[in-house]
PAFIDREN-428211 format. One record per atom (N, C-alpha, C): x, y, z; residue in one letter. Coordinates in steps of 0.02 Angstrom, whole numbers, plus 50000, padded with zeros to 5 digits. Layout:
XYZa...
***
This chain:
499016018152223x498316016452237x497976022452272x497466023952249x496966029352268x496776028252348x496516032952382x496316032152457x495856027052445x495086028752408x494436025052396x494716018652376x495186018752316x495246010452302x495586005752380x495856010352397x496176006052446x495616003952489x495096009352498x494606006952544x494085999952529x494186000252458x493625995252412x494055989152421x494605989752425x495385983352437x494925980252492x494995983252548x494835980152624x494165977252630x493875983152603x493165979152604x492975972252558x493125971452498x493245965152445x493625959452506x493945961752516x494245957352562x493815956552634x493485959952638x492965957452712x493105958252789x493765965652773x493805970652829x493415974952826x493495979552883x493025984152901x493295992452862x492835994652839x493056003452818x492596007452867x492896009452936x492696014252979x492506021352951x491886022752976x491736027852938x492106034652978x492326033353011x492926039353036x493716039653022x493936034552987x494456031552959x494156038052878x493646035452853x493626037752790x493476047152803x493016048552859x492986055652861x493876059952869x494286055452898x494856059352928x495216060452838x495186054952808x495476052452735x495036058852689x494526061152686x494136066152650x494136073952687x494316074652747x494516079752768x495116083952751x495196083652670x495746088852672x495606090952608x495646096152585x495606100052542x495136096752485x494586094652489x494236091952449x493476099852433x493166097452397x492646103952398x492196099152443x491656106252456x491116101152529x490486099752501x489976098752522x489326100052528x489406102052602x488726106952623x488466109852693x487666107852697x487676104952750x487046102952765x486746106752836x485966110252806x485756114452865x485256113452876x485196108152968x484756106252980x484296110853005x483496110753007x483176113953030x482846110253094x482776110653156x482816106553210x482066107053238x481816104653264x480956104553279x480936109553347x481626111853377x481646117853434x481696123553388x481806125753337x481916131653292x482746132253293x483156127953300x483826129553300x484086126153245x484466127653229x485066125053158x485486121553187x485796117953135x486476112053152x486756114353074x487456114753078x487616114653004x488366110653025x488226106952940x488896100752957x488986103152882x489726101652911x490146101352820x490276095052809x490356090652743x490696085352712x491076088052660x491646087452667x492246086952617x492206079152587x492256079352509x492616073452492x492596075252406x493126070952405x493186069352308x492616068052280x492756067952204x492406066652169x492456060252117x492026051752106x492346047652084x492556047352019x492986044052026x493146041051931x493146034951912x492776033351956x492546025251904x491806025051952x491396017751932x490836017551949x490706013652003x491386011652021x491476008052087x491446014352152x491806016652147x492076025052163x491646025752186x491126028052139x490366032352138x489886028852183x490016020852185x489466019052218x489706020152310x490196019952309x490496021352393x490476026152399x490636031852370x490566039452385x489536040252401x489456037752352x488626038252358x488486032952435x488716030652446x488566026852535x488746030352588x489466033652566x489636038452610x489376042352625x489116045952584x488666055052583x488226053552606x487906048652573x487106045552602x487096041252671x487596038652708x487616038052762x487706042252812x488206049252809x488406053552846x487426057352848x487176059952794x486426062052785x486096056652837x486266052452831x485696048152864x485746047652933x486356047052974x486786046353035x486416051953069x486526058453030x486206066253045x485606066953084x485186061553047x484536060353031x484256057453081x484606050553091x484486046653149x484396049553206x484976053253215x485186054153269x484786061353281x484406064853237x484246074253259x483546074953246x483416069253196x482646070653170x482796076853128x482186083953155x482166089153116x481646089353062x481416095653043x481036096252972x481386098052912x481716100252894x481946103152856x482666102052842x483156099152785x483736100552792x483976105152724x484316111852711x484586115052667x485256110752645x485426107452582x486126105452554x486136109352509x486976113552521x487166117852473x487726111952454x487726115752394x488066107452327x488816112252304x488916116852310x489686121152300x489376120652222x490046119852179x490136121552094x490096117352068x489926110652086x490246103052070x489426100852049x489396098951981x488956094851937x488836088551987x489416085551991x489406079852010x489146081152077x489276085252134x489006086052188x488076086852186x488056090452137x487246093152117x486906086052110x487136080952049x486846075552042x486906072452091x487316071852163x487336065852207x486706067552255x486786075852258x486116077952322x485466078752284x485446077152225x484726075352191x484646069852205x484756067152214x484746055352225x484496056152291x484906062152331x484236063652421x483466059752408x483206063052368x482466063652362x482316056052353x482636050352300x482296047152305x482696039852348x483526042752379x483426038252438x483056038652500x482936044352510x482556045852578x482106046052559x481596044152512x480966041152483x480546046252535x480616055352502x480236061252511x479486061152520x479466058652463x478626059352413x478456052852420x478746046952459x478326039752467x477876039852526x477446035652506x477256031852577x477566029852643x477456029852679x477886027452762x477906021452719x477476014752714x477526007852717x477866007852645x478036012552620x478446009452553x479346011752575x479486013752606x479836019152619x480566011552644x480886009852617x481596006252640x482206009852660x482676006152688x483306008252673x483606015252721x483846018752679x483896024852723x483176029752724x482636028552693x482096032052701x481556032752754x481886025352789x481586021752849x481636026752926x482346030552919x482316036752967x481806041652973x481676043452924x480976048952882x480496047852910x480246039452920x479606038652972x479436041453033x480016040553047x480166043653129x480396049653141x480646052853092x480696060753116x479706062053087x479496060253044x478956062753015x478236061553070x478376054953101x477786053153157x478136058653216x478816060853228x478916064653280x478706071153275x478626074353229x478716079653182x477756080653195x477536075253163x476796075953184x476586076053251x476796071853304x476546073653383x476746078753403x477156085253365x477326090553391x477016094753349x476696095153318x476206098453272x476866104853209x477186100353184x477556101053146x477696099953076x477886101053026x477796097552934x478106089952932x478016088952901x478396084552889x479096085552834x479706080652860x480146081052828x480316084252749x480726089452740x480936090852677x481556092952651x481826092052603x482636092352556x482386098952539x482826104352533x482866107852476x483736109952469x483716110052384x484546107952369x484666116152352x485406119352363x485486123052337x486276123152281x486376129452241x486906128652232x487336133152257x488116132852253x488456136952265x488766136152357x488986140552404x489306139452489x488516142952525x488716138152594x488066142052612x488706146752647x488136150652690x488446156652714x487956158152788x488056150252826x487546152552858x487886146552938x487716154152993x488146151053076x487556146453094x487936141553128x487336136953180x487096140053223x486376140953250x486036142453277x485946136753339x486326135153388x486046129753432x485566132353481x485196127553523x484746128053566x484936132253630x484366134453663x484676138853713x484676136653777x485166135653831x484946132853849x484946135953951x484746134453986x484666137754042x484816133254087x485606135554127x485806133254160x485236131354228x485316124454260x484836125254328x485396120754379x484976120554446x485326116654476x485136108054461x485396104654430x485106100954413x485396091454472x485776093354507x485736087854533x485526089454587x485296094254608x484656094854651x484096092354653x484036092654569x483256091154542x483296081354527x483886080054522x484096073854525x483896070054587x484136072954626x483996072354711x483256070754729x482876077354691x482426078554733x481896071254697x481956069554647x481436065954609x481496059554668x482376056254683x482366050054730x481896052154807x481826056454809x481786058754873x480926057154875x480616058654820x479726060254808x479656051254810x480226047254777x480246040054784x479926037154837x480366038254886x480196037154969x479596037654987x478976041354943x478486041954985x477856038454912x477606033554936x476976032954893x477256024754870x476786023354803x476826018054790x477016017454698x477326015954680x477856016954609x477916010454582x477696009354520x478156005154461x478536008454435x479186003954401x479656005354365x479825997354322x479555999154219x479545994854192x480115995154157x480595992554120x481135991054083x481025987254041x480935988053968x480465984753924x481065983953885x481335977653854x481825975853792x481635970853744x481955970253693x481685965653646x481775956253664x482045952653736x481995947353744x481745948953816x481475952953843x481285951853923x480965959553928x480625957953985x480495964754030x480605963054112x480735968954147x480855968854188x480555974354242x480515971854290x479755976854331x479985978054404x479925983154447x480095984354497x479485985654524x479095984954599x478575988554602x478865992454699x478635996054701x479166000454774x478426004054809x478526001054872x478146004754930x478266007454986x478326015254966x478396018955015x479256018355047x479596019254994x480536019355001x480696012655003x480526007755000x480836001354980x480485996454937x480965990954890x480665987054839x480165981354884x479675984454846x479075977554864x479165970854835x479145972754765x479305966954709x479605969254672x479945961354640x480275962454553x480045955954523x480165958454453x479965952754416x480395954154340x480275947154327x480775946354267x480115943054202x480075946854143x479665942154116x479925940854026x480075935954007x480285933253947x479805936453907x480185938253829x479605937853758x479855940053702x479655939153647x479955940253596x479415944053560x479325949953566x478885955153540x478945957353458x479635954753428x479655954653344x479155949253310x479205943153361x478595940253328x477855940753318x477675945153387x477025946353363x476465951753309x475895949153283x475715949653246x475145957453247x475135959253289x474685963053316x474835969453375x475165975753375x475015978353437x474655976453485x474025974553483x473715970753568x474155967053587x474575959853552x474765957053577x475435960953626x475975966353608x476465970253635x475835973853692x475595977753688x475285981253740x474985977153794x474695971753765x474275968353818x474655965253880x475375963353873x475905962553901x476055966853946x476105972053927x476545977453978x475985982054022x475465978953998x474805982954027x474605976354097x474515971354068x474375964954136x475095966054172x475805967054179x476195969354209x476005974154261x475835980154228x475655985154246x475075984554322x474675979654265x473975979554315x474205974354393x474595967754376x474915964254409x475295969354488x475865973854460x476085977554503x475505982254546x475085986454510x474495989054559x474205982654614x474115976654590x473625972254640x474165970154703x474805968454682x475165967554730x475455972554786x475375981054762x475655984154797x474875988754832x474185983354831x473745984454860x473645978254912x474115975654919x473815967854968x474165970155045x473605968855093x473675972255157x474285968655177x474485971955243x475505969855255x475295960755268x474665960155309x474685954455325x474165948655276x474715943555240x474215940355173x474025933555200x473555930855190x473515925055190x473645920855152x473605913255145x473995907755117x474045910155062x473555910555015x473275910454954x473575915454930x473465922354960x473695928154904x474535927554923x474845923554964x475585922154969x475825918554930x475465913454890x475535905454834x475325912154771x474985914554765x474715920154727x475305922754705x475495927754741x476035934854757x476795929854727x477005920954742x477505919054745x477385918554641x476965915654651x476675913154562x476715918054519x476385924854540x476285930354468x477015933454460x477725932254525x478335934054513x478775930154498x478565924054473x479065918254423x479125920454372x479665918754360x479825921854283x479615918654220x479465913254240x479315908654196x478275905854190x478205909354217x477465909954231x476955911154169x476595907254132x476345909754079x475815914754070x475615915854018x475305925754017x474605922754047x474535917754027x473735915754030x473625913054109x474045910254115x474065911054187x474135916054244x474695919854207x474635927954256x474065931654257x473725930654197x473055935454179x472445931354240x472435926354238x472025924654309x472225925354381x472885924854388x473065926654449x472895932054471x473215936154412x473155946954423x472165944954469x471985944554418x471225945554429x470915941554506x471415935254526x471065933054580x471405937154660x471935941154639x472405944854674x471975951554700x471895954354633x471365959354643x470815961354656x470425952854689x469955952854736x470175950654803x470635947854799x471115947954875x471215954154916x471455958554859x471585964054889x471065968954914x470545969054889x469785972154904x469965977454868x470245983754913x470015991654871x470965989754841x470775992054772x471405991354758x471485999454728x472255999754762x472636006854769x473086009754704x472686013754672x473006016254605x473716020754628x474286017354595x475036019854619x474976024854597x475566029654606x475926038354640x476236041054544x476566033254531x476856035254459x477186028254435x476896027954368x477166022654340x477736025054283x478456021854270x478996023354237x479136019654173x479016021754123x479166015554076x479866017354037x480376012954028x480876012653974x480766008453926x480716011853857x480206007853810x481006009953740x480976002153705x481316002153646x481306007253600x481056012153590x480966016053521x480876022153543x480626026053493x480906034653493x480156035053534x480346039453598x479726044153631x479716051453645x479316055453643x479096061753640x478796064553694x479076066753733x478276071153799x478006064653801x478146057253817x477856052053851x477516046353787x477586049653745x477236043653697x477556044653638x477396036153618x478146032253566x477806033153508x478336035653466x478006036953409x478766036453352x479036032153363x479656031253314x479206023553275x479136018053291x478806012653231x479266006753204x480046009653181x480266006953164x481076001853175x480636001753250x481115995853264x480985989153260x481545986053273x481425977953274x481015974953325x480735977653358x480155975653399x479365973553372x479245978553326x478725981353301x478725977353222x479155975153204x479485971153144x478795964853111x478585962753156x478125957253146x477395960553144x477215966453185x476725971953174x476655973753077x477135976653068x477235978753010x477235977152972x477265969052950x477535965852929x476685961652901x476315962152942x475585958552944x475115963452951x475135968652977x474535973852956x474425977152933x473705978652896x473375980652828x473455988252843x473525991352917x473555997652911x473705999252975x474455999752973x475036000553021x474926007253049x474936010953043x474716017553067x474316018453103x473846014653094x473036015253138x473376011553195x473516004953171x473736001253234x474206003753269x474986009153258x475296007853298x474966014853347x474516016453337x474246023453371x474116021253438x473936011853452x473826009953520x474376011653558x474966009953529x475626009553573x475956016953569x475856021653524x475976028853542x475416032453611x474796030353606x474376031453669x474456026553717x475276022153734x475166016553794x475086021553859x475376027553860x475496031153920x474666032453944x474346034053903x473656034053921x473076027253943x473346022253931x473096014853938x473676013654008x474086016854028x474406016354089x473996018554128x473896024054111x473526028754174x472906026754197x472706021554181x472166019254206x472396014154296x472956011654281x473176008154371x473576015554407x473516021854382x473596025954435x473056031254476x473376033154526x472826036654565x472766042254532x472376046754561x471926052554529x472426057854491x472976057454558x473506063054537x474106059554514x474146052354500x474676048154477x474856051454438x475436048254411x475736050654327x476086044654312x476186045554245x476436039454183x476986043854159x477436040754159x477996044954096x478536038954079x478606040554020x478626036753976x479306039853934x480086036953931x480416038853890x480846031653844x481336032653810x481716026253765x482106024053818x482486018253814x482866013853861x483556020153854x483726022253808x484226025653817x484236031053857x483766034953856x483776041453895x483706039453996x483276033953969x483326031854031x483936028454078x484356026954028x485026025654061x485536031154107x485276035854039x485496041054047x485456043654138x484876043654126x484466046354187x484466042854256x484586039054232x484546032254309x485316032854330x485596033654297x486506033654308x486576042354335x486196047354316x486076055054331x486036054754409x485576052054413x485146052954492x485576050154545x486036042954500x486356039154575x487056042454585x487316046454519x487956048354549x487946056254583x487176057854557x486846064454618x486926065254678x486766058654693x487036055854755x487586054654799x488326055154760x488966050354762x489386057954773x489936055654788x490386060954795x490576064054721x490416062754660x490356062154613x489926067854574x489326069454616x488966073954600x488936079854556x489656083054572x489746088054529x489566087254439x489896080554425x489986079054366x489266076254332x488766078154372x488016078254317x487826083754303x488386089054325x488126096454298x488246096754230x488536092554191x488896093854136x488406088554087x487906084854122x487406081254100x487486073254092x487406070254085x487446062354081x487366058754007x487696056053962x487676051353919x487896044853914x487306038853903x487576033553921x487066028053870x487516021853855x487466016353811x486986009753865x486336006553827x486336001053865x486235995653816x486535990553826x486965986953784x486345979853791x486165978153741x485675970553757x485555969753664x484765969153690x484535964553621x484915969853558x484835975053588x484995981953536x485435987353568x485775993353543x486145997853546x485486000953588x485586004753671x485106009853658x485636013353682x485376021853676x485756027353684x485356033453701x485756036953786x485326041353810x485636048453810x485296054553814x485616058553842x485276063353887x485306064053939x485166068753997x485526075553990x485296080253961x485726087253970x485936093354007x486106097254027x486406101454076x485796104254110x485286103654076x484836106954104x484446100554138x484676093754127x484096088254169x483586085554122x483426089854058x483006087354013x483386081053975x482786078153935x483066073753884x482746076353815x483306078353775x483136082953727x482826080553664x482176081153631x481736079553573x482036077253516x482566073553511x482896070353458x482606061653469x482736058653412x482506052753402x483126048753422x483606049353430x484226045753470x484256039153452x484056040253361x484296031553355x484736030853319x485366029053377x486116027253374x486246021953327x485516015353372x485926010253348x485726009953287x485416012553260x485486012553174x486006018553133x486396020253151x486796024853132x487366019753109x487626021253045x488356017752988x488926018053020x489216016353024x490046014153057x490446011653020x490136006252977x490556003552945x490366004252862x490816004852829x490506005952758x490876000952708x491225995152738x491595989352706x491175982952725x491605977352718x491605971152720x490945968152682x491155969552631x490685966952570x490445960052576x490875956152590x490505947052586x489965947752645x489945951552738x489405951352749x489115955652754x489065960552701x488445964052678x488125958252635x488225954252598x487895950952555x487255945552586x487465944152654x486985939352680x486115941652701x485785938852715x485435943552737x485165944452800x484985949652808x484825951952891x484905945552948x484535942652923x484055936252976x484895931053017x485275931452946x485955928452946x486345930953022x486795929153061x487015930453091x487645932653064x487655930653010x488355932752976x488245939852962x487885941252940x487455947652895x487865953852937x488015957252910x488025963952920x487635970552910x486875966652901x486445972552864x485965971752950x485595978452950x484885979152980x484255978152985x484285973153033x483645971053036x482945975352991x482975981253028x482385986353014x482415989052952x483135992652907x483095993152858x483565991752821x483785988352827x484225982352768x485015985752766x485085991752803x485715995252781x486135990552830x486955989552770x487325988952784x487825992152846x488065989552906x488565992752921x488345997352983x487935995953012x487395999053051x487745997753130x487766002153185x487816000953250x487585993353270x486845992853246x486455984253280x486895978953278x487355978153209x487745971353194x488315973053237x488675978453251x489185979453307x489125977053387x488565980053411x488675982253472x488075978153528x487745976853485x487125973653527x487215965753546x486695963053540x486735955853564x487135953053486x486685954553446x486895950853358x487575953953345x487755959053364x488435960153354x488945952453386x488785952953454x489225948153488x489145939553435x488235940253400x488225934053385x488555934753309x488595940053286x489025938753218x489785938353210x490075939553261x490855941553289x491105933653308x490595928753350x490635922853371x490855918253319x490265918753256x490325915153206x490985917353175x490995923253161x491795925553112x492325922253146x492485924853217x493075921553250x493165912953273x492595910853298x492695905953317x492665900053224x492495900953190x492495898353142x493235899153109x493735903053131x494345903953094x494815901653124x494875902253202x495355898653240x494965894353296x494155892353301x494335888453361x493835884453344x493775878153294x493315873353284x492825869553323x492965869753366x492755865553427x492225869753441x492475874253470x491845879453489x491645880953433x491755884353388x491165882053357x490635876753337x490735874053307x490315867753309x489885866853382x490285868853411x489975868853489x489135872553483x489265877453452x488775881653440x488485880453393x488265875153351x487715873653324x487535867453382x487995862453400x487775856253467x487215859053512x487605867553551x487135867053586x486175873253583x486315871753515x485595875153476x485675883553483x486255885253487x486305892553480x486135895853417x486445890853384x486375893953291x486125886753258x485725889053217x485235884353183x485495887653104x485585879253062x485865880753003x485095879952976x485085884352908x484165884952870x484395886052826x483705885052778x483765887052688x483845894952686x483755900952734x483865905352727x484635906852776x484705901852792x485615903852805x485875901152889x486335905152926x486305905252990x485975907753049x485595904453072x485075908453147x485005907553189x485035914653246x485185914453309x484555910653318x484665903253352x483945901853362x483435904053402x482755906353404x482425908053421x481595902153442x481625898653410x481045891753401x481415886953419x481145881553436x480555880253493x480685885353547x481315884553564x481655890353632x481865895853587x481855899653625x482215906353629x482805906753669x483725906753614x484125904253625x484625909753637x484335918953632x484675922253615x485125925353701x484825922853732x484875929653791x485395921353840x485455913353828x485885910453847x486535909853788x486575913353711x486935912853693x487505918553708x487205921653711x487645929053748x487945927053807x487735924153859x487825922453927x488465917953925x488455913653870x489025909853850x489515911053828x489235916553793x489995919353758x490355924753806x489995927353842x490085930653921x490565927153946x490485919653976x490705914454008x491305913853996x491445912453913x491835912253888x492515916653882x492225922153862x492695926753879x493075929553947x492505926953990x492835927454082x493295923354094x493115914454057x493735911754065x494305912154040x494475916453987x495005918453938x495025914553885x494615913853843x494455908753787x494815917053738x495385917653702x495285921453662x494945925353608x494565918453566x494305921953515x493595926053569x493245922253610x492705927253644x492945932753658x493705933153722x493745939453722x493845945653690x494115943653614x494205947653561x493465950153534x492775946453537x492205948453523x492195954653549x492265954853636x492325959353665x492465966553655x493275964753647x493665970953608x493325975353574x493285968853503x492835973153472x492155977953457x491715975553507x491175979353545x491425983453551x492085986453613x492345992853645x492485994553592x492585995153539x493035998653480x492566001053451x492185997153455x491355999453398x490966006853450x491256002753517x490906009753562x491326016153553x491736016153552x492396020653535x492096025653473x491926020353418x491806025953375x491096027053365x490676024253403x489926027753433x490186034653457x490476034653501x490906041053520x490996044753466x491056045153442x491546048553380x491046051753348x490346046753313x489836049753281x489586052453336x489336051153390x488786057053428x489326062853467x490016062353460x490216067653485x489926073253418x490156072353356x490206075253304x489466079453301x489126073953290x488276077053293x487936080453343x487896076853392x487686080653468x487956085053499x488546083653502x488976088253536x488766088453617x488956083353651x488666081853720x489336085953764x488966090153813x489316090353864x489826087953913x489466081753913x489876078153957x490186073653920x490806068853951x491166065853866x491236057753895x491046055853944x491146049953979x490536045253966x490526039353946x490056037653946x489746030554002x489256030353998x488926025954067x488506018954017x488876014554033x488476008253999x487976004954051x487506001254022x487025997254037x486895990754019x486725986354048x486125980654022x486805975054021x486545967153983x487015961754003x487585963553995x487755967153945x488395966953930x489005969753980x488795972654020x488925974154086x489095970354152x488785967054169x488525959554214x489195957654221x489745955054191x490375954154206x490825957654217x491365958454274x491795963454258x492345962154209x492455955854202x492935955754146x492755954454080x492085954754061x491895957453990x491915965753992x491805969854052x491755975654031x492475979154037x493045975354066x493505976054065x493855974353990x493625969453943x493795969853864x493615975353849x492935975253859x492795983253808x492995989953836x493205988953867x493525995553882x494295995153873x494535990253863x495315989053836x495235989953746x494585989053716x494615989853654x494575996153626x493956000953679x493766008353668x494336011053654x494866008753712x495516013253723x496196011753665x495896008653629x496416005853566x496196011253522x495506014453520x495386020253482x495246025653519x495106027853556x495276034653602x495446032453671x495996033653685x496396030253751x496276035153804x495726039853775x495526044853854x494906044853866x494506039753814x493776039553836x493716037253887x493236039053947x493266034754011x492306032353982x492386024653985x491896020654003x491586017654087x490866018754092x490826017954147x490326011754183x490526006854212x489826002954205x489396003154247x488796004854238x488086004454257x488145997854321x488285995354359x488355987554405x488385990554453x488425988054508x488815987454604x488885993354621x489325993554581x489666003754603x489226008354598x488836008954536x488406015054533x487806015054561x487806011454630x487136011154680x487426015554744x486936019554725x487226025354805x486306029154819x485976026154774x485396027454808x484666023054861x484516024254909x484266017854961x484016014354918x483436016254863x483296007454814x483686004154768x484106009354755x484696005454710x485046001654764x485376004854819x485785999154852x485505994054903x484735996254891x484335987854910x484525984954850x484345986054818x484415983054723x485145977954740x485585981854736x486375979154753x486555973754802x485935974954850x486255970154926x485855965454911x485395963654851x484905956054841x485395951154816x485285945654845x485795940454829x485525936954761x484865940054761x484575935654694x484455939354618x484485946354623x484505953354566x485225954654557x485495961054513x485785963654516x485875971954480x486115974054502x485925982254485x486045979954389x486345979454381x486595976954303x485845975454251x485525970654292x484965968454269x484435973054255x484085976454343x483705978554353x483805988354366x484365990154361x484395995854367x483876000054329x484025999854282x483456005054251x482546004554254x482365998054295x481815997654302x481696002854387x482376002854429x482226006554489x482466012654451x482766016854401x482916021554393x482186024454357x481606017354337x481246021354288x480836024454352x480706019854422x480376024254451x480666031554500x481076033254489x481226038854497x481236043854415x481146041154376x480976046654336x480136047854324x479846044354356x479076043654379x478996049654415x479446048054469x479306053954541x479556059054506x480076061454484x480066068354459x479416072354420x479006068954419x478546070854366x477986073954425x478036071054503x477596074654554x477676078954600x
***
């Protein structure tokens, strides 16, 4: 039996074909293609793929997922304008990197654009806020003959500069927002300690309209200015006030009158020092301009002209700047970088310090995969860093077949590809892993999980329920539970997360090439120590020297983080990156 058939074996059968399993299997004496990226800093990346050539049409169609996933992974993860594929001697190589053009749908429209073409949006809207071309293939034939050119980069002291941003903290008045696809989360800090926090529910895929996403994080916004203007001493009202607009459960229409009766309480109200946002999707020098996440899904999905509209939420940093003072600032990066960064600054702090010279990369784990990187120099470097849409798996055919919405599904929400980071590692990972395992050995619980409205059976299949309630962020919590008490099949969910992180590793070592090799997790998945104790027993089943690190308790060594830590009612797990966003605020003054 052939390597490929064997791989088509596993997958028919409804195991997994790791896409590093198959690179190690094509790494040997096969002819290549070279792919030479052209990078929006003026630097090159050049990657080789080795692999066969098929003989049947089964063959052809996996080799064609392969090539076209490794292209796309590239993609995700680097952006760029330009990529050169040299095709060697091979016909067959020539015809596979002609099919480029019309999977990455070149010459389409953004709104026609599926599949793997769906990356293209987002290097192309990035590509445009930097006053750059837009994306292009050109194929060649024959070897290239050409060295990588990487970025240059200039050593600084950088946990100094780590230092110094907590330090600018201490003085003035700061938000720090943490924006995800089932909640946001808000810090507001006066003058070196937390004034307020707040927790606020939503499901932003459903709505129909950018106003409706902006208008949210903007009454937040405005909310935190009125409260961190109310003199030390409040009376009844703005105290029943101040207790009401920080329930979590508080409705918008109701917060929207409070804000407003707050902010005549307060009389002169005081435009803050710097507002921090960690926002779902690809950002640039402060404004979001990636489109195509599952956030934005219900946007896209209903308007006549998506582009115009999403231009509100690429200018939110500027609709911020309206609750800051004269010399305030807004800055604005993805949940990932910001992990990155918030985990930078506190071990700046720690005896530990040395080891952010080498830069910070780190995972935060919730509705979605996010992924940051902080580099030697302290920057967060102009790549679109979307991990969690990057291929991993290129098997298990029965759930590729379902579709997205399915919990079974193994495809992407955003663009339908199979095999994607999202179904691994995020919340839907845990909820598609639930159904597989607990449906094979543990009946009870399952069934359990349609009893207690986690999964809703429909004419379009299995779903995490979301209507009347929104069921996603206590089904996780359960299967959390679960696995703390040693329920096997949960803790095996686990595992498998760490394993999936393992070979996250694997692709962004390959592509990025990060400095530092340790990585720093975030968000629920964290919250337990003995869920993060699975996944890190699973990582180590595939590289037994990766050190995983969790974002919780321990990594508070800075005064608002380890207020953060000593609240009996928060926890750094939760809220970290909303106090890390306001220190990446203060660096900006």
């Amino acid at each position: 039996m052939s390597t490929i058939s064997r791989f088509l074996e596993i997958s028919n059968k409804g195991g997994s074909v790791y896409m590093h399993d198959v690179k190690a299997a094509f790494n040997k004496e096969h002819e290549k293609f070279t792919l030479v990226l052209h990078l929006l800093n003026g630097s090159l990346r050049v990657f080789d793929i080795p692999m066969p050539e098929a003989k049947t049409k089964e063959e052809e169609r996996f080799l064609q997922d392969y090539f076209y996933g490794r292209v796309y992974n590239i993609l995700s993860m680097l952006g760029g304008v330009k990529m050169d594929v040299y095709c060697g001697s091979s016909k067959y190589f020539k015809d596979l990197a002609e099919g480029l053009l019309t999977a990455f749908g070149v010459n389409d429209p953004r709104l026609k654009r599926e599949g793997y073409a769906k990356c293209l949006n987002v290097a192309d809207r990035m590509n445009l806020a930097l006053g750059a071309a837009q994306f292009s293939f050109e194929l060649f034939d024959g070897a290239a003959n050409i060295k990588e050119q990487p970025e240059e980069i200039f050593l600084t002291d950088v946990v100094s500069g780590f230092k110094k941003a907590a330090d600018r903290a201490m003085h003035g008045r700061f938000t720090g927002i943490d924006i995800g696809g089932t909640d946001i989360k808000l810090v507001g800090v006066n003058n070196g300690r937390l004034d307020h926090i707040k927790e606020y529910d939503w499901n932003p895929s459903s709505f129909k309209t950018i106003d409706c996403l902006t208008s949210v994080v903007l009454l937040l916004a405005r909310m935190s200015r009125a409260l961190l203007s109310l003199p030390i001493e409040l009376s009844q009202e703005a105290q029943k006030l101040r207790k009401a607009v920080l329930e979590k459960d508080e409705p918008f229409e109701a917060m929207q009158r409070d804000v407003v009766r707050l902010e005549t309480l307060a009389g002169e109200l005081k435009g803050v020092d710097g507002i921090g946002v960690s926002f779902p999707d690809v950002v640039v020098r402060d404004r979001i301009v990636g489109g195509e996440t599952h956030k934005t899904k219900g946007v896209r999905e209903h308007s006549k002209d998506y582009e115009s509209e999403f231009k509100s939420l690429t200018d939110l940093n500027c609709s911020l700047s309206e609750y800051c003072s004269a010399n305030g600032k807004v800055h604005i990066t993805n949940d990932g970088p910001m992990s990155a960064y918030t985990a930078a600054v506190e071990l700046a702090h720690s005896d530990k310090a040395l080891s952010v010279s080498a830069g910070m990369f780190a995972h935060s784990l919730g509705t979605e995969l996010g992924t940051g990187w902080v580099d030697e120099e302290g920057k967060v470097p102009e790549y679109p860093l979307e991990v969690y849409n990057c291929i991993i798996d290129l098997g298990n055919a029965p759930a590729a077949g379902y579709e997205a919405a399915d919990v079974r599904s193994l495809n992407n929400f955003n663009t339908g590809l199979a095999g994607t980071l999202q179904r691994f590692t995020g919340q839907s990972g845990a909820f598609r892993l639930a159904e597989e395992y607990y449906k094979l050995t543990a009946p009870n619980e399952y069934a359990a999980l349609f009893e207690k409205g986690f999964i809703t059976k429909t004419e379009k299949g299995l779903i995490a329920s979301i209507a009347p309630v929104d069921m996603r962020k206590a089904f996780l919590e359960h299967l959390m539970a679960q696995a703390e008490q040693g329920m096997p099949e949960a803790m095996e969910i686990f595992r498998t997360i760490g394993k999936c992180l393992a070979a996250t590793w694997l692709e962004t070592d390959e592509v990025l090439s990060p400095k530092c090799k340790s990585r720093v997790l975030f968000g629920r998945f964290v919250k337990k120590n003995a869920v993060f104790a699975l996944m890190n027993e699973g990582a180590k089943e595939l590289l037994p020297n990766l050190t995983l690190l969790a974002a919780d308790e321990s990594l508070a060594y800075t005064k608002l983080m380890c207020e953060l830590r000593d609240s009996k009612e928060y926890t750094v797990a939760q809220f970290g990156q909303a106090v890390g966003s306001v220190y990446f605020a203060a660096s900006m003054l």
